[in-house]
C-alpha positions as CSV (number, residue, x, y, z in Angstrom):
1,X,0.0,0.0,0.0
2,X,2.7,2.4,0.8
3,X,4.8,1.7,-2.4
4,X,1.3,2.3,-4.5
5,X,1.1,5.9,-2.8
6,X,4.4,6.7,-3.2
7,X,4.1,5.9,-7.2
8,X,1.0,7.9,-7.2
9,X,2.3,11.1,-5.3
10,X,5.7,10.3,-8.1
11,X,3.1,10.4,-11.1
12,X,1.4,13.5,-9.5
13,X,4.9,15.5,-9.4
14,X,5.8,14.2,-12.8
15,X,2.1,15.8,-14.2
16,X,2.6,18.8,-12.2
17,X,6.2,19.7,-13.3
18,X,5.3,18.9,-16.9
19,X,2.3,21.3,-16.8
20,X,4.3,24.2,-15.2
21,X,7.3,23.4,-17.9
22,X,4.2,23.8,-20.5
23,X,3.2,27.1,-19.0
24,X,6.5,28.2,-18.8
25,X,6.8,27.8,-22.3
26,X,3.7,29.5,-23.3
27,X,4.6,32.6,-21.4
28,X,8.3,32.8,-23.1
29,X,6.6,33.1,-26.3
30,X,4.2,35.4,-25.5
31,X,6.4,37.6,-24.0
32,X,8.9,36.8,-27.2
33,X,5.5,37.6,-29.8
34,X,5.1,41.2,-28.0
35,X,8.2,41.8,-28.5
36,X,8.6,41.6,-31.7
37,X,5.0,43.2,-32.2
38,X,6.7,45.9,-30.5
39,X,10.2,46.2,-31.1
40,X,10.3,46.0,-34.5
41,X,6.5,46.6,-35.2
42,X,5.3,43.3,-36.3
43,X,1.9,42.2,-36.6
44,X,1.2,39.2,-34.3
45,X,1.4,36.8,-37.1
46,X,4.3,38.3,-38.2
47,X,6.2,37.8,-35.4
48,X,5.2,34.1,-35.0
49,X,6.2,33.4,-38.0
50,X,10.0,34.8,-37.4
51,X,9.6,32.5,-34.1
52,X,9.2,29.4,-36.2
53,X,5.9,28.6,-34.2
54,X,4.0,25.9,-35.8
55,X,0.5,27.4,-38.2
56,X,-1.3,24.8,-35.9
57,X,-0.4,26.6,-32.5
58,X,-1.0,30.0,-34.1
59,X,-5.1,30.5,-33.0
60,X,-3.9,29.6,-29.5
61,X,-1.6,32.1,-29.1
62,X,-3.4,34.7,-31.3
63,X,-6.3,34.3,-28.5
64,X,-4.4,34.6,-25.9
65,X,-2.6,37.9,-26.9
């Protein structure tokens, strides 16, 4: 019984740094898309684009500018 908690609280850690990792992500290229917007006055899709981020993931970040 022990053992089976200790793998669950494991798998729980694993899920929980994998999510924040994720998030982590997401935020870098956020902050990376305004910069560009600003910077050197891109349009949003613009400065995806010169951050190689896949057409696919576009509308997610588009919504959450």
């Amino acid at each position: 019984m022990c053992k089976a908690m200790e793998d669950m609280r494991k798998e729980a850690m694993e899920k929980v740094i994998e999510k924040g990792i994720e998030k982590g992500i997401e935020n870098n290229r956020l902050e990376n898309i305004r910069n560009l917007m600003t910077t050197m006055n891109l349009t949003a899709q613009q400065a995806m684009d010169a951050l190689l981020i896949p057409a696919d993931e576009q509308e997610k970040y588009i919504a959450m500018l």
